[in-house]
Residue frames as qw, qx, qy, qz and C-alpha x, y, z in Angstrom:
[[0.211, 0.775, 0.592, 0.070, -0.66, -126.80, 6.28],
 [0.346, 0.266, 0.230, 0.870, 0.12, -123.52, 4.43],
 [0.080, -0.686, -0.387, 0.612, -1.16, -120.39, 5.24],
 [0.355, 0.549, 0.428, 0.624, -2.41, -117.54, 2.53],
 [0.050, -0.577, -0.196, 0.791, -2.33, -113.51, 3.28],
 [0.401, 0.556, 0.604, 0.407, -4.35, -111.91, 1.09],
 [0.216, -0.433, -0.082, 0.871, -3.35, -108.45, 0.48],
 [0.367, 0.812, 0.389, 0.234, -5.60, -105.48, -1.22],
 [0.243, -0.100, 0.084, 0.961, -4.12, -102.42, -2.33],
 [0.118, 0.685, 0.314, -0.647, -5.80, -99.15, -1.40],
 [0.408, 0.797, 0.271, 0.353, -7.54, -97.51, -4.98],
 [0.286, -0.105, -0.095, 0.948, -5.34, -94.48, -5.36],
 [0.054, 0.784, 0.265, -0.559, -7.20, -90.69, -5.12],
 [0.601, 0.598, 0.185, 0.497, -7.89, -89.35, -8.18],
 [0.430, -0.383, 0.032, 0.817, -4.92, -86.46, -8.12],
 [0.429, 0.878, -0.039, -0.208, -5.39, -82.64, -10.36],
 [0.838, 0.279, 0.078, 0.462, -2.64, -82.93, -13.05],
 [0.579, -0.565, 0.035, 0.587, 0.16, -81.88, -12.10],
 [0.552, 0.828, 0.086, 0.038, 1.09, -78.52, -14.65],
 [0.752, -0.095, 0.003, 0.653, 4.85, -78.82, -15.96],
 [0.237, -0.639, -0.008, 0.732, 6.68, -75.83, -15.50],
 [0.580, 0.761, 0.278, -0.078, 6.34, -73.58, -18.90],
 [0.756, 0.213, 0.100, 0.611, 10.20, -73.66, -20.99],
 [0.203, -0.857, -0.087, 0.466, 12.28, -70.97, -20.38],
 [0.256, -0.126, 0.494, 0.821, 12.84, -68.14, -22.96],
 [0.076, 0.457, 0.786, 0.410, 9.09, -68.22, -23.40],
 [0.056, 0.053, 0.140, -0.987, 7.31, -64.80, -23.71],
 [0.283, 0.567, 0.660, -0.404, 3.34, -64.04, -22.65],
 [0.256, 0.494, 0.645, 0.523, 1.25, -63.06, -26.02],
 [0.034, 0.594, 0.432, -0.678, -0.04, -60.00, -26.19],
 [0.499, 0.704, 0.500, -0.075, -3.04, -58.78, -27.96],
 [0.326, -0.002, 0.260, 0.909, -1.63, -55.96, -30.98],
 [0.005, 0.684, 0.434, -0.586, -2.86, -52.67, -30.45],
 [0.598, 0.674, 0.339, 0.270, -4.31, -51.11, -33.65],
 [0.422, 0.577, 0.114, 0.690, -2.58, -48.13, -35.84],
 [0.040, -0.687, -0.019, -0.725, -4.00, -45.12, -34.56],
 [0.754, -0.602, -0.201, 0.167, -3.65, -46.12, -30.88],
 [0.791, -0.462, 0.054, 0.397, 0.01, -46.43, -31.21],
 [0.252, 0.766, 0.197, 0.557, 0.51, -42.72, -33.30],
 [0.260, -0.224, -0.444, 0.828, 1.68, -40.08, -30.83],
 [0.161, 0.766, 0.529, 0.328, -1.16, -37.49, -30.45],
 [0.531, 0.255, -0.006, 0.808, -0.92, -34.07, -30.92],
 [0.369, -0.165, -0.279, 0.871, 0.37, -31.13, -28.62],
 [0.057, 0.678, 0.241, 0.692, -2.21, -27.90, -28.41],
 [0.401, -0.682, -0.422, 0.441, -1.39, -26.85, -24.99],
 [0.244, -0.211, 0.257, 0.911, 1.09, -23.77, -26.75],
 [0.014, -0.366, -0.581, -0.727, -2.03, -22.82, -28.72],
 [0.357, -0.727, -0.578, 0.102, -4.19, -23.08, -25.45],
 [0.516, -0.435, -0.156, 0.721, -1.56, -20.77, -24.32],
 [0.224, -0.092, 0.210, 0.947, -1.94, -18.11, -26.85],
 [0.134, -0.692, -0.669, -0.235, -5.95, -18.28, -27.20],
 [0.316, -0.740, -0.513, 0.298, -6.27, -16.14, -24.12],
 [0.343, -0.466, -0.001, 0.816, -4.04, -13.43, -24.90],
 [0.166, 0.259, 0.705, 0.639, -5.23, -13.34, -28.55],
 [0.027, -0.587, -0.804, -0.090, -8.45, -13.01, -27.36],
 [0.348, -0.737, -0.348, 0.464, -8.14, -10.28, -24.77],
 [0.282, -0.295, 0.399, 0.822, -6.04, -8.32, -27.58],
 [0.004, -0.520, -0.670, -0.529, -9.02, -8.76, -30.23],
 [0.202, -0.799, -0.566, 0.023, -11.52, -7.08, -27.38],
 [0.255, -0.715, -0.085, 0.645, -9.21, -4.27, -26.64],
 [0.228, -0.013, 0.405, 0.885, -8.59, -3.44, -30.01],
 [0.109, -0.503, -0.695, -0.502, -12.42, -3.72, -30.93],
 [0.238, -0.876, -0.395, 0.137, -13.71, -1.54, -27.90],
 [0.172, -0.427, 0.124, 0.879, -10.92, 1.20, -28.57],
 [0.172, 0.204, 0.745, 0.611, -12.41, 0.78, -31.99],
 [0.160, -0.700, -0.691, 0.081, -15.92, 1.28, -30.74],
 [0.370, -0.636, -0.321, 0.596, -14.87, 4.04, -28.42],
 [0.217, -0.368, 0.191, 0.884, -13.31, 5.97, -31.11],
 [0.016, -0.264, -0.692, -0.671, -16.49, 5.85, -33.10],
 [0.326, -0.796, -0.503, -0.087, -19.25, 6.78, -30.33],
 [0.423, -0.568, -0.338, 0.620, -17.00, 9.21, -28.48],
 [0.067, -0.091, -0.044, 0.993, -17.92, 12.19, -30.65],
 [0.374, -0.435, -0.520, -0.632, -21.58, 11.78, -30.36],
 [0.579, -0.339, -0.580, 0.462, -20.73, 11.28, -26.37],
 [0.373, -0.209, -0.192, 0.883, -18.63, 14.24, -25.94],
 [0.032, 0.835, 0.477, 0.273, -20.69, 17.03, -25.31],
 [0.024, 0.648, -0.242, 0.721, -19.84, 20.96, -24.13],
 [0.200, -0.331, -0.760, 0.522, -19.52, 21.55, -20.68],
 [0.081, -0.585, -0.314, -0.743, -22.37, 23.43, -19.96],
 [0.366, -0.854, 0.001, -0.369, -22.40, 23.98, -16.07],
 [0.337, 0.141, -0.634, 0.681, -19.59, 24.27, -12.87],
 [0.526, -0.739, -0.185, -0.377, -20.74, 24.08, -10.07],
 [0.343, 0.536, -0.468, 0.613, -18.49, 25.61, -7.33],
 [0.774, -0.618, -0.129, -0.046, -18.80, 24.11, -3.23],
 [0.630, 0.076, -0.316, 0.705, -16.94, 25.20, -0.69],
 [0.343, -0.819, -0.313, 0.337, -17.05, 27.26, 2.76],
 [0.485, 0.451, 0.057, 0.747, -15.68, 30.71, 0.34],
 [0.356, -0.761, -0.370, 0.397, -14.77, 33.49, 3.03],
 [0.119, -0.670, 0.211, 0.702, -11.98, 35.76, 1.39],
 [0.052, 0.116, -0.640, -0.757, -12.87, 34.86, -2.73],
 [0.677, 0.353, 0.162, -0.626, -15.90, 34.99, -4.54],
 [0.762, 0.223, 0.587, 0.158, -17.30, 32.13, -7.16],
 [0.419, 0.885, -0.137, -0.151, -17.03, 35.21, -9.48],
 [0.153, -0.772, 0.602, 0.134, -13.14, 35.09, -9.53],
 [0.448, -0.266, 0.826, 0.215, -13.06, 31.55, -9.66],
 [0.664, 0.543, 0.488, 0.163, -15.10, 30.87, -12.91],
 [0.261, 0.924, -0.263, -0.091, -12.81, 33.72, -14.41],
 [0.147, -0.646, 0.746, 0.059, -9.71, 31.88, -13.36],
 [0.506, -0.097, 0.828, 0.221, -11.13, 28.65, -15.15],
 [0.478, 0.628, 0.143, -0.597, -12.82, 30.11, -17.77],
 [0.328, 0.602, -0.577, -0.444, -10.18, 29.33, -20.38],
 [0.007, 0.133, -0.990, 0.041, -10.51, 25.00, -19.65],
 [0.488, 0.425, 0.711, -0.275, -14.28, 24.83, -19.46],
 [0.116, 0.476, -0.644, -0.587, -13.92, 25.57, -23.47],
 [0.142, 0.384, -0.906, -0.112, -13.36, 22.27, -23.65],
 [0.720, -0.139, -0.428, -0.528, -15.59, 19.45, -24.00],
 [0.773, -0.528, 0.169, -0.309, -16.58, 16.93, -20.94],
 [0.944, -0.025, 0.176, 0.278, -13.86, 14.40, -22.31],
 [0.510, 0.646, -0.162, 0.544, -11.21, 16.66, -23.80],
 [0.219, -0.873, 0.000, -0.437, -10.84, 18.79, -20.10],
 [0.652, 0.333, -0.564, 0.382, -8.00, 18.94, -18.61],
 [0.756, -0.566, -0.323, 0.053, -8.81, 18.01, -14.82],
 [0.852, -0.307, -0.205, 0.372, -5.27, 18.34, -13.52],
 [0.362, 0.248, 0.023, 0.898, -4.46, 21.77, -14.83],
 [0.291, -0.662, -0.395, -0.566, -7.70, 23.06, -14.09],
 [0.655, -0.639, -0.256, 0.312, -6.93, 21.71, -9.98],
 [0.697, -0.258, -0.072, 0.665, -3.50, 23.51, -10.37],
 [0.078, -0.598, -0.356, -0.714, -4.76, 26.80, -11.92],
 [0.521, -0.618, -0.429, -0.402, -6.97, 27.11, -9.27],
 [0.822, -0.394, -0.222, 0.346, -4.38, 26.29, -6.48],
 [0.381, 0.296, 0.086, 0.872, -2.24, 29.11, -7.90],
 [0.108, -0.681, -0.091, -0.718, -4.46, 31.60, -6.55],
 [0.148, 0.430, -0.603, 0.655, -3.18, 32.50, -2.86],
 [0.420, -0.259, 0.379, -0.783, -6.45, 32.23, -1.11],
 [0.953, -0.069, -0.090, -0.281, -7.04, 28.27, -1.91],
 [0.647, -0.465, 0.580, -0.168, -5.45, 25.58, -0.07],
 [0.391, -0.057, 0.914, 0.097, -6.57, 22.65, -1.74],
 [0.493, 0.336, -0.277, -0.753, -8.90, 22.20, -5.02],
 [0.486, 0.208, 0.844, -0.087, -10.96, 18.97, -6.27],
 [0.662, 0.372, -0.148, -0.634, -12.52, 18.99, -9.75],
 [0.320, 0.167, 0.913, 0.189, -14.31, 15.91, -11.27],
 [0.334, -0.062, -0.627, -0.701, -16.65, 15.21, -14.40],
 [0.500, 0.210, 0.529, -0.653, -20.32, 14.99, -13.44],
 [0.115, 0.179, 0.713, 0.668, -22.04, 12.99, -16.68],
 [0.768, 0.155, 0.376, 0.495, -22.61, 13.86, -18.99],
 [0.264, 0.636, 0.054, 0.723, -21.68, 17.97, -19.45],
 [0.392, -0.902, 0.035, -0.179, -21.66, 19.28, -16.00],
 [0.686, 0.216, -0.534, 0.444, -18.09, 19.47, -13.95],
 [0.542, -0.799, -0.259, -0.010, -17.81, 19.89, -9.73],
 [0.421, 0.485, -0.441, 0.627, -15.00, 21.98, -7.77],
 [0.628, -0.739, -0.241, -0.050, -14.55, 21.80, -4.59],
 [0.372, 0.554, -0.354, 0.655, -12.29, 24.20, -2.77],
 [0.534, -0.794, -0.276, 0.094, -10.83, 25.07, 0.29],
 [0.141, 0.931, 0.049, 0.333, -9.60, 28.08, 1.80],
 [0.544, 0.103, -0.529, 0.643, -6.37, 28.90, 3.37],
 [0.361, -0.864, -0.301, -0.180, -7.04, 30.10, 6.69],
 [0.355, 0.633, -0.206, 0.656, -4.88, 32.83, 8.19],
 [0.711, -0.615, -0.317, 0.124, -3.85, 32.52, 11.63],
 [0.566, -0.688, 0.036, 0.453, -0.92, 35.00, 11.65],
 [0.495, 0.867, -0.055, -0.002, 1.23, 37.19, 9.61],
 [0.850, -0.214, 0.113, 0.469, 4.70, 36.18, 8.55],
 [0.471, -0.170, 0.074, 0.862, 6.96, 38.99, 8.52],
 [0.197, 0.534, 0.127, -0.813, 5.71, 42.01, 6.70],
 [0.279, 0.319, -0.644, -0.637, 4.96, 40.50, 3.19],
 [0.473, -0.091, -0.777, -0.406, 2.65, 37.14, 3.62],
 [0.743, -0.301, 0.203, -0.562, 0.40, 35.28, 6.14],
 [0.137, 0.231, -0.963, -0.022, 0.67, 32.07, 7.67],
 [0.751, -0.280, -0.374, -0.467, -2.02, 29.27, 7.39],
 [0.724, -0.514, 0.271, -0.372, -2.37, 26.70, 10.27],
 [0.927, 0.015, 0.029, 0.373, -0.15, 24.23, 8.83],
 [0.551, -0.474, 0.354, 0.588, 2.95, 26.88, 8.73],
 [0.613, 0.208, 0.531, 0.547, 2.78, 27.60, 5.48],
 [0.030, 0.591, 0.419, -0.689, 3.13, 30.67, 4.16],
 [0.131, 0.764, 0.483, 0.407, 0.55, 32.46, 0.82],
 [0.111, -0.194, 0.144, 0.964, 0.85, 36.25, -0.19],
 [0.197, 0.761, 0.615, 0.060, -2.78, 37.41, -0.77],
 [0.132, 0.597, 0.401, 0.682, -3.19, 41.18, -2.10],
 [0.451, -0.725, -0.276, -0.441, -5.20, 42.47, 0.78],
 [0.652, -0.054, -0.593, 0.470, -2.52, 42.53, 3.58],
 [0.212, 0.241, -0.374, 0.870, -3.33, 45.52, 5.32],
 [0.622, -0.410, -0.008, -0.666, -6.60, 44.21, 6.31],
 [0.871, -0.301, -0.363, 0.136, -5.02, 41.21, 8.79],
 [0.053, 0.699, -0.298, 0.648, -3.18, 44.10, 10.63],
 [0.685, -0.451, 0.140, -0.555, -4.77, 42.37, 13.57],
 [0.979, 0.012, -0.178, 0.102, -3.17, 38.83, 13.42],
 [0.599, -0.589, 0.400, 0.366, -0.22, 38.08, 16.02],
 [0.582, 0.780, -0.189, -0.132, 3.12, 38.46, 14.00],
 [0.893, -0.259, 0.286, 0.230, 6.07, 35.88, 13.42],
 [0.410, 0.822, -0.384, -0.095, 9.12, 36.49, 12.12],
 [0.578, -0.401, 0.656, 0.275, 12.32, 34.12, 11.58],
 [0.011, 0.411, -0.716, -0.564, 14.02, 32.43, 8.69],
 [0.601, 0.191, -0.509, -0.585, 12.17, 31.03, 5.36],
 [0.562, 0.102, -0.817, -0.081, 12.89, 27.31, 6.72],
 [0.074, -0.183, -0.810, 0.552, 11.44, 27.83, 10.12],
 [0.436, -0.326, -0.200, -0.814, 8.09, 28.86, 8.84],
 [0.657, -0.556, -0.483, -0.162, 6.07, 25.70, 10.91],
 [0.512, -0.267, -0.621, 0.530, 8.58, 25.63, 13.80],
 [0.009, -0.124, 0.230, -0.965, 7.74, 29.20, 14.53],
 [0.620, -0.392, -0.221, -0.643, 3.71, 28.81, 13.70],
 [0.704, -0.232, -0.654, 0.150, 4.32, 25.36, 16.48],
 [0.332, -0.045, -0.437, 0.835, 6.28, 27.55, 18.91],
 [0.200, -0.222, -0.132, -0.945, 3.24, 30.34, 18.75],
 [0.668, -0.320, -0.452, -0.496, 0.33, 27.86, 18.77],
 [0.717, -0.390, -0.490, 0.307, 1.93, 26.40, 22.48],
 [0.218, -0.101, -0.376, 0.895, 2.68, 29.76, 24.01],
 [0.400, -0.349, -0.315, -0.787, -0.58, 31.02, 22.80],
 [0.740, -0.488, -0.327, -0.328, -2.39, 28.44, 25.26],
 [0.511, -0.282, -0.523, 0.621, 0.06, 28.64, 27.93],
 [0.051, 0.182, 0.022, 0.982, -0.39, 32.30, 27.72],
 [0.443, -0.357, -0.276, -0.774, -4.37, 32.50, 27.44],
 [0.523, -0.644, -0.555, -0.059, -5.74, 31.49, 31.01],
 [0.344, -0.458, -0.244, 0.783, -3.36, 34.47, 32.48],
 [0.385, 0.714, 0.528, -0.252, -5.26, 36.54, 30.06],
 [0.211, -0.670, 0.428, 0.569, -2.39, 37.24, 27.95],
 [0.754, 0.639, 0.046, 0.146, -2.21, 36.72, 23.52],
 [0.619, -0.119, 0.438, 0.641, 0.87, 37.00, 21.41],
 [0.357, 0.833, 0.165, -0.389, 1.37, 39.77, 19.60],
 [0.434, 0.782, -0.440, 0.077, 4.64, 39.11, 18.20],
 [0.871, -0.307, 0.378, 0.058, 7.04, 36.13, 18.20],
 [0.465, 0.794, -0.366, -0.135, 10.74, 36.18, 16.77],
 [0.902, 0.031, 0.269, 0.337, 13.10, 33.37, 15.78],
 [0.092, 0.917, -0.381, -0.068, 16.27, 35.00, 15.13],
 [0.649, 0.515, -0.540, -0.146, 19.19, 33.60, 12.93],
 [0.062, 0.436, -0.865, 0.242, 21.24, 32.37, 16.29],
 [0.523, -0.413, -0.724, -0.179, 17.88, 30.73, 17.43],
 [0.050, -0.207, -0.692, 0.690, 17.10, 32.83, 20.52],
 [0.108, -0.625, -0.741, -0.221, 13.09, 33.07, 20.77],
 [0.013, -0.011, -0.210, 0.978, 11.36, 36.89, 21.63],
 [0.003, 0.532, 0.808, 0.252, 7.78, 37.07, 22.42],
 [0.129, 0.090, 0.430, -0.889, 5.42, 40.16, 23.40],
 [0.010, 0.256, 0.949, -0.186, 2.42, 39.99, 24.24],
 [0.054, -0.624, -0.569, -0.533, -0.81, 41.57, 23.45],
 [0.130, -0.498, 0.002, -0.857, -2.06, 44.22, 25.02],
 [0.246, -0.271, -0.893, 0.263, -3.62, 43.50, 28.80],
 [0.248, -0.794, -0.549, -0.082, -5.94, 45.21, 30.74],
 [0.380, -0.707, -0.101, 0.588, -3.75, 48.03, 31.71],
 [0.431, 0.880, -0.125, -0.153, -3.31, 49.27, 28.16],
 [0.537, -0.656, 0.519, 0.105, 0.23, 47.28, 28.67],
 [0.810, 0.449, -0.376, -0.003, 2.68, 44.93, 26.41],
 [0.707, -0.515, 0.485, 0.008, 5.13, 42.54, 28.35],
 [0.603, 0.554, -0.572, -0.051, 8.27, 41.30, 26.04],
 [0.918, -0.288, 0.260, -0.081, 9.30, 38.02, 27.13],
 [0.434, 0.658, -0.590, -0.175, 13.06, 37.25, 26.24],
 [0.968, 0.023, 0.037, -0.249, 13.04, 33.25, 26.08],
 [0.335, -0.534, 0.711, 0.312, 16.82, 32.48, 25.18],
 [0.248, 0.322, -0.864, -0.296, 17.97, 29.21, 22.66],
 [0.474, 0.000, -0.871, -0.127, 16.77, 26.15, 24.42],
 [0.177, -0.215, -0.869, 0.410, 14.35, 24.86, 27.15],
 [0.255, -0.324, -0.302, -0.860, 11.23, 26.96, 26.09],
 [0.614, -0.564, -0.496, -0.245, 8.55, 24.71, 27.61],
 [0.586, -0.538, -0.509, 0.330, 10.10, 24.69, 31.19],
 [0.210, -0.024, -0.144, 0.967, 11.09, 28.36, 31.26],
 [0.391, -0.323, -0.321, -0.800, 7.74, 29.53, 29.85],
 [0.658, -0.426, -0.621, -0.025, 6.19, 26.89, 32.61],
 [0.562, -0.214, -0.355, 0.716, 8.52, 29.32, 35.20],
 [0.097, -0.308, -0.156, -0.934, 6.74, 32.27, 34.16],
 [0.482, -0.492, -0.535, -0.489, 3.19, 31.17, 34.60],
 [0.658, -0.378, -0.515, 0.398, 4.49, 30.13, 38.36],
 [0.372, -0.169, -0.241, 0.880, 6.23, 33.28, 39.31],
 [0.193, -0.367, -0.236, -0.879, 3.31, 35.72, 37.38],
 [0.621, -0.603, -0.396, -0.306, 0.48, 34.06, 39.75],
 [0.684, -0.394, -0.410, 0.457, 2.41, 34.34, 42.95],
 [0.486, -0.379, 0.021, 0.787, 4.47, 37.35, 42.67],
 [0.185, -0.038, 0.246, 0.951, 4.31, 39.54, 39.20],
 [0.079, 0.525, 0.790, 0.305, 0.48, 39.97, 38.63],
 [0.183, -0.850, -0.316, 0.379, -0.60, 42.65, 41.44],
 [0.331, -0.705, 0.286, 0.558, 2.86, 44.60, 39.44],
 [0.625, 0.174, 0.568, 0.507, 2.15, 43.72, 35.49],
 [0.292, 0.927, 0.231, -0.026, 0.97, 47.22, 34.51],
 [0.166, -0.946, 0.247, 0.130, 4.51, 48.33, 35.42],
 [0.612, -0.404, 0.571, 0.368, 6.57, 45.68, 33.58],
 [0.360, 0.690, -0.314, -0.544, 7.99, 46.62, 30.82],
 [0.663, 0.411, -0.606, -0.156, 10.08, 43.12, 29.96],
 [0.683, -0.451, 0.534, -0.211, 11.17, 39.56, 32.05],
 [0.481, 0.581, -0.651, -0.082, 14.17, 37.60, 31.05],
 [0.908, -0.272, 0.260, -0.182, 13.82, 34.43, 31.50],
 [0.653, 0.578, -0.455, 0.180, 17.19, 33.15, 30.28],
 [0.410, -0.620, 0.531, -0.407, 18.06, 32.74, 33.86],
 [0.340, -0.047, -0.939, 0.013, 19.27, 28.52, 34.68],
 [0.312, -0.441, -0.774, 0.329, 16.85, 29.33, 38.24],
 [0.187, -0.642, -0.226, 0.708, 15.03, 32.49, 37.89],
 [0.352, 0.681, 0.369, 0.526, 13.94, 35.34, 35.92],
 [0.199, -0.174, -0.021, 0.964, 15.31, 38.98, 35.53],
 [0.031, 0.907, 0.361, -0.216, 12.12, 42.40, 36.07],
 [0.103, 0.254, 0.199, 0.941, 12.45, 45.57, 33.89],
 [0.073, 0.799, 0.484, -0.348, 9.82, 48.06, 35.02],
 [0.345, 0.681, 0.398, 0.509, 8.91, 50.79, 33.18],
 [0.172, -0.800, 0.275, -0.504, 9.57, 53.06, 36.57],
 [0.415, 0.163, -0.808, 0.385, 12.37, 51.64, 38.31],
 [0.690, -0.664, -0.247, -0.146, 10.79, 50.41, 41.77],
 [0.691, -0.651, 0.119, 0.290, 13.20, 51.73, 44.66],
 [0.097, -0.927, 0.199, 0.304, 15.49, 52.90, 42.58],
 [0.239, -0.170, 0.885, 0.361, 16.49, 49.65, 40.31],
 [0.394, 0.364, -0.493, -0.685, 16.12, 49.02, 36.86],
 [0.687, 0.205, -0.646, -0.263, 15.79, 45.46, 37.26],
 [0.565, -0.541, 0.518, -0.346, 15.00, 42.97, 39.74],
 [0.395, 0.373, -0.811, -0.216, 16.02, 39.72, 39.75],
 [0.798, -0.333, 0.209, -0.458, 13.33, 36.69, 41.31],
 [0.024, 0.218, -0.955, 0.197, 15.03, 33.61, 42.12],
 [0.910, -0.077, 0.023, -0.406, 12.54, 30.16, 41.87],
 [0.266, -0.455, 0.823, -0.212, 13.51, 27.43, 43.86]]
């Protein structure tokens, strides 16, 4: 007897279709971009570039323009100065004479920078300011040189060293005098202004202070209470600590005895050399030794 197998075959799955590969050499479409797309377009950065200057060149020309049409219905006379400033040794008189010939001139035409230097030219001003007030007035402001000492026999020195030749010299008769060379005007007024306050709590001024060509320093001193003058010969170098050897040796030793000194050389390395005016004991000169 025979046997039968009865086989079933499974339904295939339905499969996605498989996509065949796409021939090589073959190129992807692309869409054509119209005309005026593919034009180059055109360049106005170089124009951007010259706008601005252009521009700025048009307005300056047109406001010089302007300017030079409104600025003679602007300009007007000056018609007042007005002069400020603490004035001890000049009057305002003088100075509106000595600009007299520049305020003329209209508020825009005036010449500012001659007028200062004019104005400086005259011995008794330091320093000068003038400006334009609108619209017809102009201000000066001055200051005065202030005299703190007479340099040699011909000028005066201000507080900065410097020295101005006023007219009127034989009324500062009274101001300590300095003498030395043209190029040591400050270092002398410096040297003066620091013996002056070493000097003035022993109740002593400067009447006279000399710089001499080799550089040794001479000072005398103002009158004291004894009707007296004391010359002080100082040497080349080491001023402060010699002058610092005085003060020491005058409170200890020379005060009770300053009516009778005539001079005290301090050129000494330790020590200072007495003149009297009447030898004491029978010497001209003593010599103090500081330890």
């Amino acid at each position: 007897m025979h046997s039968a197998t009865l086989r079933y075959s499974q339904p295939q799955l339905d499969r996605a279709p498989v996509r065949k590969p796409a021939a090589r050499g073959a190129s992807r479409l692309v869409a054509e971009q119209p005309l005026a797309a593919r034009r180059p377009k055109a360049d106005f950065s170089g124009l951007k570039r010259l706008f601005w200057p252009l521009l700025l060149l048009a307005l300056g020309l047109g406001t010089y323009s302007l300017a030079q049409r409104v600025l003679p219905y602007a300009d007007r006379p000056i018609s007042q100065v007005s002069v400020q400033g603490e004035l001890s040794y000049i009057s305002q008189q003088a100075v509106q004479q000595r600009i007299a010939p520049y305020v003329s001139a209209s508020f825009f035409t005036v010449d500012l920078a001659a007028m200062r230097n004019e104005l400086e030219q005259m011995p008794w001003i330091a320093h000068a300011e003038v400006r334009r007030i609108w619209p017809d007035q102009l201000s000066i402001q001055l200051e005065e040189q202030l005299p703190v000492a007479r340099w040699g026999n011909d000028a005066l020195l201000n507080n900065q060293g410097q020295a101005f030749t006023p007219r009127e010299l034989a009324n500062y008769e009274n101001l300590p005098q300095l003498f030395g060379p043209q190029r040591a005007q400050q270092t002398v007024m410096q040297q003066y202004q620091l013996f002056s306050q070493m000097l003035r709590p022993l109740g002593f001024s400067v009447a006279q202070l000399e710089l001499r060509e080799r550089g040794s320093w001479f000072l005398t001193t103002g009158v004291n209470s004894s009707g007296q003058s004391v010359e002080l010969l100082l040497g080349r170098d080491h001023l402060l600590e010699k002058m610092r050897r005085f003060v020491a040796v005058y409170e200890k030793t020379l005060k009770p005895e300053i009516a009778n000194i005539a001079s005290i050389d301090l050129r000494y390395a330790n020590g200072l050399a007495v003149s009297w005016r009447q030898p004491l004991l029978g010497a001209a000169t003593n010599v103090v030794a500081v330890k």
